[in-house]
Backbone as CSV, one residue per row, in Angstrom:
resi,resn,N_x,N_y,N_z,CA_x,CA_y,CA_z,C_x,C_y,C_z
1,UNK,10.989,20.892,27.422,10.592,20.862,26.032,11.244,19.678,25.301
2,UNK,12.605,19.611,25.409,13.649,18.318,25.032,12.697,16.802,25.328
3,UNK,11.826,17.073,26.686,11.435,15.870,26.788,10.077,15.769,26.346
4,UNK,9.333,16.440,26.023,8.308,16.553,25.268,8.497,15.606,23.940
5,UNK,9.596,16.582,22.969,9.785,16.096,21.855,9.791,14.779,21.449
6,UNK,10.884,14.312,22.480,11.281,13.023,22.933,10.323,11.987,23.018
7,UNK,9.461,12.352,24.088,8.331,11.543,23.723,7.260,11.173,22.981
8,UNK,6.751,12.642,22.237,5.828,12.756,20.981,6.753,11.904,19.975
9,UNK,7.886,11.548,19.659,8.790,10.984,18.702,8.588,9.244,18.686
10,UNK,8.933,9.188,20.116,8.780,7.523,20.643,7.670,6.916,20.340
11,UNK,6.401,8.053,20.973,5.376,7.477,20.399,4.907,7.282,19.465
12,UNK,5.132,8.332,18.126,4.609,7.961,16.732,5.614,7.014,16.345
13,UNK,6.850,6.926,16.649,7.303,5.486,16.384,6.673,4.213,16.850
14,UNK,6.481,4.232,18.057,5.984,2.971,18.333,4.585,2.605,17.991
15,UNK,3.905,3.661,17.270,2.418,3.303,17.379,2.271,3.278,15.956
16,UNK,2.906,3.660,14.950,2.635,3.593,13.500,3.370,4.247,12.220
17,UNK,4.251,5.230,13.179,5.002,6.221,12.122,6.275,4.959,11.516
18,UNK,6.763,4.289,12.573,8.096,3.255,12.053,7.636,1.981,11.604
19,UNK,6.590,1.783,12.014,6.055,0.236,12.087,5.830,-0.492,10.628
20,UNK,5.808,0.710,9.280,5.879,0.454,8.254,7.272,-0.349,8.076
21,UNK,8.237,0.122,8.183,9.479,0.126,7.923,10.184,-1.549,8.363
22,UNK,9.474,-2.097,9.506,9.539,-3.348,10.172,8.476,-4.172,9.321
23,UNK,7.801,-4.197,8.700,6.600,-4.724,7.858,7.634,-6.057,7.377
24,UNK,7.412,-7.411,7.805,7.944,-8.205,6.458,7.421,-8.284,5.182
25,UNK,7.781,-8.702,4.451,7.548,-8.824,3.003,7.224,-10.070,2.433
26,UNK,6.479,-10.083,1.609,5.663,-11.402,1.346,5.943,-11.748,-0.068
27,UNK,6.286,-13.150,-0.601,6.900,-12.918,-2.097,5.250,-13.508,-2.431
28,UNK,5.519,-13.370,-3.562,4.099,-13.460,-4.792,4.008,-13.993,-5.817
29,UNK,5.120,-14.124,-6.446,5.939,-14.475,-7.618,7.482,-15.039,-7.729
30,UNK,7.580,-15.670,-7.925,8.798,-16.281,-8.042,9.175,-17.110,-9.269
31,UNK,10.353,-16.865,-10.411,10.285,-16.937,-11.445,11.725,-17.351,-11.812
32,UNK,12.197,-18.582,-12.469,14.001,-18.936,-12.556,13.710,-18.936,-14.279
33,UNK,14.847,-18.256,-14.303,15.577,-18.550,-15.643,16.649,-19.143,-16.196
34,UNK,17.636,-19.179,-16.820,18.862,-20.205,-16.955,19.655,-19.977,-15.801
35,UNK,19.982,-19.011,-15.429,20.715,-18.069,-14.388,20.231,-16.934,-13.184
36,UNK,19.095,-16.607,-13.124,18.514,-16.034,-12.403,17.440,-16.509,-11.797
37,UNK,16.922,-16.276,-10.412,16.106,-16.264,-10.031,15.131,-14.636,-9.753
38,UNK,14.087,-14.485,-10.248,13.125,-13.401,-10.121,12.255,-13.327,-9.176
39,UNK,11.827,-12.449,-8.294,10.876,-12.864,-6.762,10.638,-11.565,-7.344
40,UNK,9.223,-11.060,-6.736,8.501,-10.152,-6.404,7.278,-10.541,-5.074
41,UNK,7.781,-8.988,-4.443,7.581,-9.248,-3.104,6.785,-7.810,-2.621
42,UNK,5.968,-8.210,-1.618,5.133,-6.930,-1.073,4.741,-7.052,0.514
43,UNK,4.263,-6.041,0.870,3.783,-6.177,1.875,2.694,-7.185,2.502
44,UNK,1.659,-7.030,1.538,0.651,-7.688,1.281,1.032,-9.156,1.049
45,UNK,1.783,-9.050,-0.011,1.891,-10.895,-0.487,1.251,-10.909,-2.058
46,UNK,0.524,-9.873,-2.302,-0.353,-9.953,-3.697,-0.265,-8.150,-4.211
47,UNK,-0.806,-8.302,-5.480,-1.008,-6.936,-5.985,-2.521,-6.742,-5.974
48,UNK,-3.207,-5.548,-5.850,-4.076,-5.150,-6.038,-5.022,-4.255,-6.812
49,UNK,-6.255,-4.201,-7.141,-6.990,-3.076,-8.015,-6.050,-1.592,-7.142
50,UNK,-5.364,-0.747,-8.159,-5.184,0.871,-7.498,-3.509,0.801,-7.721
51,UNK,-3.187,1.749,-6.526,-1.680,1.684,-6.664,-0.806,0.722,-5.787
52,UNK,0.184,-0.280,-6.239,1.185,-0.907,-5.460,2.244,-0.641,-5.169
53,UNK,2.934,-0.955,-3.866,4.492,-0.536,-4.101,5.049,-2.449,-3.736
54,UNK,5.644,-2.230,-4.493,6.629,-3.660,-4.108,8.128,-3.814,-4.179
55,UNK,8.779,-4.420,-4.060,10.070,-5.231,-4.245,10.402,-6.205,-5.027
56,UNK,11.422,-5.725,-6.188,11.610,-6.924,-7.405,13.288,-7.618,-6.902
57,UNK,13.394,-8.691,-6.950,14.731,-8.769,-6.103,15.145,-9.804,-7.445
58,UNK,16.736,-9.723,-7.647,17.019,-10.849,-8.862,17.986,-11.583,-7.995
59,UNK,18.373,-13.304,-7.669,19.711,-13.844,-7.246,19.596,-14.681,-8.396
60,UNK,21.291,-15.326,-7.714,21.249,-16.260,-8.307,21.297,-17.339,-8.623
61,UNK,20.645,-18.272,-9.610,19.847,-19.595,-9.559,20.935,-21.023,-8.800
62,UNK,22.366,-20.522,-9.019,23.354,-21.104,-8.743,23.507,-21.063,-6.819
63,UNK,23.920,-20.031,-6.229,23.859,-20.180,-5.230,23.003,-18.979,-4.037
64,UNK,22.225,-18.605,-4.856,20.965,-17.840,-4.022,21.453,-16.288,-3.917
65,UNK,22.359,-15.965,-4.154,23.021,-15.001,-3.442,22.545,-13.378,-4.804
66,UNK,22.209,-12.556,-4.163,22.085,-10.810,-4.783,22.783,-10.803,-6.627
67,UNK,22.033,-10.615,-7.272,22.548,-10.155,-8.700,22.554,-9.041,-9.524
68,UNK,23.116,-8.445,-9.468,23.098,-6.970,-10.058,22.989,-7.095,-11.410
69,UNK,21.685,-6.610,-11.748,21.402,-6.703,-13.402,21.565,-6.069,-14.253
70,UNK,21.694,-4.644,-13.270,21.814,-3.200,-14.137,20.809,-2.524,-14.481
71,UNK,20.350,-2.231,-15.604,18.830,-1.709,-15.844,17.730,-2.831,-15.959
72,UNK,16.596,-2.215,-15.465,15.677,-3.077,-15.395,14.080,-2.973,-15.814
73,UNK,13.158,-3.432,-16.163,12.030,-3.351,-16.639,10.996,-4.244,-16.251
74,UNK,9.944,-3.543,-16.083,8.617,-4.440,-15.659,7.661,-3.814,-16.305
75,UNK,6.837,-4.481,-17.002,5.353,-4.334,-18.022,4.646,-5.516,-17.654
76,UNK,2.981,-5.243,-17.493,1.970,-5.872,-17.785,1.276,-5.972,-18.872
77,UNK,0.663,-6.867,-18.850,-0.463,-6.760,-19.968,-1.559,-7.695,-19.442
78,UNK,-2.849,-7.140,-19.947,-4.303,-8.304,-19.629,-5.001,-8.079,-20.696
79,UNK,-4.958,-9.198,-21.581,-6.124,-9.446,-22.717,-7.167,-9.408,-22.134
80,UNK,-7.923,-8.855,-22.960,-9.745,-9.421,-22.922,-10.253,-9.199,-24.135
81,UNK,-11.251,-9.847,-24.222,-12.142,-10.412,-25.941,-12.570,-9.388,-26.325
82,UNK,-12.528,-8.372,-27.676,-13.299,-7.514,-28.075,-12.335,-6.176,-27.630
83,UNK,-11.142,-6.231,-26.796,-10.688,-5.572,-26.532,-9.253,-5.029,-26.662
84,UNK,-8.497,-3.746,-26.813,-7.137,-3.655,-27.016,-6.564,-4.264,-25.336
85,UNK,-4.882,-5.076,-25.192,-4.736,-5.290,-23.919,-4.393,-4.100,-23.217
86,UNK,-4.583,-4.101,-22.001,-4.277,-3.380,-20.825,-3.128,-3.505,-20.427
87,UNK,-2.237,-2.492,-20.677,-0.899,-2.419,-20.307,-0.416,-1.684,-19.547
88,UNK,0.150,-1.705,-18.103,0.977,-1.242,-17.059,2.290,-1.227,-16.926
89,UNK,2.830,-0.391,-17.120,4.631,-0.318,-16.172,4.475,0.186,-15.208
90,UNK,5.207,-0.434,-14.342,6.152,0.070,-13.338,7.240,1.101,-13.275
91,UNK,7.392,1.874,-12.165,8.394,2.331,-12.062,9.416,2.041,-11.019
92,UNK,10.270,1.374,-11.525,11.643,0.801,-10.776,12.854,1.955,-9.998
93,UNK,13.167,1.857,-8.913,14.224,2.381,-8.843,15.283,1.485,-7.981
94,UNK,16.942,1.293,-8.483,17.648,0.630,-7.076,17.434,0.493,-5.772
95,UNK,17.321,-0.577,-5.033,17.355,-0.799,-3.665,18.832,-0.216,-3.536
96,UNK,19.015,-0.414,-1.900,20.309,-0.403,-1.666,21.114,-1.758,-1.453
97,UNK,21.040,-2.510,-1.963,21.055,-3.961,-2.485,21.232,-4.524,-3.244
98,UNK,22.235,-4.526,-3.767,22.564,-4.804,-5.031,21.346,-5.903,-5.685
99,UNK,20.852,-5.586,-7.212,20.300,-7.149,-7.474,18.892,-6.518,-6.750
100,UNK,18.355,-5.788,-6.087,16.936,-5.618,-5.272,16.472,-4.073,-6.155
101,UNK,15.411,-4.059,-6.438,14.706,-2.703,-6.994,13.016,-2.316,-6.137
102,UNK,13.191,-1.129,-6.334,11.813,-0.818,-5.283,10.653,-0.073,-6.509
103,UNK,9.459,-0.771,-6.502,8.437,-0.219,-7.444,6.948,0.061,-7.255
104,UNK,6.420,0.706,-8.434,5.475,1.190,-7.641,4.472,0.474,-9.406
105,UNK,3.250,0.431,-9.447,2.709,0.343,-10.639,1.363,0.161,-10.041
106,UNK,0.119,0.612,-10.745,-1.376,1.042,-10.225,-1.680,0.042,-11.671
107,UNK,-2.630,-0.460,-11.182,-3.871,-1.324,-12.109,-5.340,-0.816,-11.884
108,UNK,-5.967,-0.639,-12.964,-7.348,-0.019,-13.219,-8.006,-0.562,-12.492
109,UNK,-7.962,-2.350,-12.645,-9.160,-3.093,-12.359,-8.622,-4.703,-12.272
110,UNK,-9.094,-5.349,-11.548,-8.857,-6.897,-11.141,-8.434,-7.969,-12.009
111,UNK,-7.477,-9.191,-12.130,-7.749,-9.799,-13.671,-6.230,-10.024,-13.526
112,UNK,-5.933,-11.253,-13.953,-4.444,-11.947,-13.780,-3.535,-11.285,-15.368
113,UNK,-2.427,-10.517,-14.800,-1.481,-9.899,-15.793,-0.442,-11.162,-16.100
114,UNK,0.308,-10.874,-17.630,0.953,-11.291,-18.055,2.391,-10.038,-17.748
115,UNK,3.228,-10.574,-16.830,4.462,-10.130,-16.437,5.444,-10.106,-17.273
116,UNK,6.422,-9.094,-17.513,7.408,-9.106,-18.227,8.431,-8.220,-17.534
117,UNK,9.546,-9.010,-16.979,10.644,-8.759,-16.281,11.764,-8.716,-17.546
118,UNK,12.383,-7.780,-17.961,13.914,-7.253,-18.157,14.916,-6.875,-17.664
119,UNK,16.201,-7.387,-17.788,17.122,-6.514,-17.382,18.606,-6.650,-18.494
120,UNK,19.065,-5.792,-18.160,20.586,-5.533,-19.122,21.932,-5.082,-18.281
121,UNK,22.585,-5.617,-17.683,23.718,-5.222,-17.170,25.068,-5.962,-16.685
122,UNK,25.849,-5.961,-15.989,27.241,-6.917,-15.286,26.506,-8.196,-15.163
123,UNK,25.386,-8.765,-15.159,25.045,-10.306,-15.129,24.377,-10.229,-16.513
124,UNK,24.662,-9.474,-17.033,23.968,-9.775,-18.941,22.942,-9.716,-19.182
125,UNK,22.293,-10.050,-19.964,20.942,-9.661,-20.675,20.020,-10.548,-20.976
126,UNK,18.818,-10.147,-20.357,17.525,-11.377,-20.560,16.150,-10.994,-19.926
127,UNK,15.344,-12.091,-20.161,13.986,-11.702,-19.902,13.078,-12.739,-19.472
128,UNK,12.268,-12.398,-18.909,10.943,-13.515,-18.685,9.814,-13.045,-18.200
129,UNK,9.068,-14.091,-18.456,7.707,-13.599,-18.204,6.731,-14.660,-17.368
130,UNK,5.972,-14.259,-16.793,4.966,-15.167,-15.976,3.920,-14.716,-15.446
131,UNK,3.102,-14.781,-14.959,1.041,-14.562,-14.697,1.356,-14.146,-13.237
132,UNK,0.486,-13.051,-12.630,0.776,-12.567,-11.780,-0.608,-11.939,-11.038
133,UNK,-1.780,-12.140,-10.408,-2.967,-11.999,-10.396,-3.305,-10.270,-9.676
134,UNK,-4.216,-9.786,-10.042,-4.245,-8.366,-9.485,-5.545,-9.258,-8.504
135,UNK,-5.892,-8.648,-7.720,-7.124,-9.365,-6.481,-8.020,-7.580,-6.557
């Protein structure tokens, strides 16, 4: 039975259950400020119409290295003519990485967002923003 298990285990590892987990990550965005550098990163490489999960990672601009920001924030927005904008958050939570956050945020429908990255903490307080395309 021990070896049963054993092997039903190996195999959904090797065939698709772990294979997520090995996935590299593709950045998409990449964004410097006086002191920070901002990346957002996915599996994919892009965001899409529905739900995303990605990776917001902050270093820094000085020598590349992990920045712990403390709290953090991500909002969209997409104008259109005749219309109120379309606004999305994310929901952020810590990596185990200092400076890295793991998120998730769903878009209705296709159409390049206006990004807005925050954070407040031990590397201080600031913001930016930059265009970020849903496909």
């Amino acid at each position: 039975m021990k070896r049963l298990i054993v092997m039903v285990t190996a195999f959904a590892f090797v065939f698709g259950v772990g294979a997520t987990s090995w996935a590299a990550e593709k950045t998409f965005a990449t964004q410097k400020t006086k002191d920070v550098v901002v990346t957002l990163k996915s599996e994919t490489g892009q965001w899409k119409q529905g739900k995303n999960d990605f990776a917001l990672e902050f270093a820094s601009a000085k020598d590349k290295q992990p920045v712990d920001v403390g709290k953090v924030t991500l909002n969209t927005s997409m104008t259109m003519s005749g219309m109120a904008p379309m606004i999305a958050g994310a929901t952020l939570k810590p990596d185990k990485t200092p400076g890295r956050y793991l998120g998730t945020i769903e878009f209705a429908d296709t159409g390049a967002r206006q990004v807005t990255v925050a954070w407040d903490g031990p590397a201080g307080k600031g913001s930016t923003k930059f265009s970020v395309p849903v496909r």
